[in-house]
N, C-alpha and C positions, 0 to 999 in steps of 0.2 A: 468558483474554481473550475477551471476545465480539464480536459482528462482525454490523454490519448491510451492507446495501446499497443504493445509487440504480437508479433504474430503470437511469439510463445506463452503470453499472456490466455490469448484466444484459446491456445490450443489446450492450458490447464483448464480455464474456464469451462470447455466443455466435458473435463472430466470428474467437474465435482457435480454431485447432485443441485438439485432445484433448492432442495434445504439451505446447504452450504452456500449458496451462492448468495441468495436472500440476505442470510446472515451476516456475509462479506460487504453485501451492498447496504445492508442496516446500520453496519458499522460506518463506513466509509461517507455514509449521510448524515448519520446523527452525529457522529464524535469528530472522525477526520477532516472532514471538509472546513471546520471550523476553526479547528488547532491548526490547520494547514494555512490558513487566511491568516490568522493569529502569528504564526512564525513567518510568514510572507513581511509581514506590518514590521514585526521584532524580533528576528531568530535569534534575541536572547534570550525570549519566553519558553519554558519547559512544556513541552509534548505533553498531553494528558500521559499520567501514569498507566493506566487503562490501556493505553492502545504500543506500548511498550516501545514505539520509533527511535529508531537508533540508527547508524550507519552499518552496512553490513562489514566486518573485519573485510580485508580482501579483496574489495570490489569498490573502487575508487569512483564516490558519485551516488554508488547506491545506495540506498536506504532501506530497513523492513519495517514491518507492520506485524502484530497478530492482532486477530479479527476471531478467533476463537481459544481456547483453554481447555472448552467442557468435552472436545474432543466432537467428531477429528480433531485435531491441530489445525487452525487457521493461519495462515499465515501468508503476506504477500513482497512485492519487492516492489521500489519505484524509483524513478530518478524526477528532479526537478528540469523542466521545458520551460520554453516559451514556445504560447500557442498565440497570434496577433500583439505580440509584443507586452504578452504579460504571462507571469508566473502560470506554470501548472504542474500537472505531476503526468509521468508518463508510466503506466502501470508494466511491470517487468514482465512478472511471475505471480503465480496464486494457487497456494496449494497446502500440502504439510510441510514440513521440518525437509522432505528434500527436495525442495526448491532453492538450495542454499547452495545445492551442488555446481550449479549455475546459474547464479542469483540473475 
């Protein structure tokens, strides 16, 4: 799965800590990437419960993520690409709960 990003992506990125980020990225390796391949093959197939993806209300296209519960609030946005003529995700936002403001 390949993976771009928005400026504004970059610009939450750098305001979470090293922790959070880690976290973000542990998720997105071990869980996402897989379910992401998984709904590419059959977007009949259910999202892991775990990673909560869903459409964002409002924002036609976009999608979230949580990546955290135990706090902060993890949470990111994406839309689906094409990068060389195949499926990807292009990372929006990533941050807490208001990242919704402008998904």
């Amino acid at each position: 799965m390949k993976f771009q990003q928005t400026e504004r992506f970059a610009g939450d990125r750098r305001r979470l800590s090293d922790e959070e980020f880690r976290c973000f990225w542990q998720v997105v390796r071990d869980e996402l990437i897989g379910a992401a391949e998984r709904h590419v093959t059959d977007p009949g197939v259910a999202w892991l419960a775990s990673l909560r993806v869903k459409p964002v209300q409002g924002a036609h296209g976009v999608w979230e993520m949580t990546w955290s519960f135990a706090g902060p609030d993890g949470r990111a946005t994406f839309e689906w690409v094409q990068i060389d003529g195949e499926p990807a995700i292009r990372w929006r936002r990533v941050g807490g709960h208001t990242i919704f403001s402008d998904p």
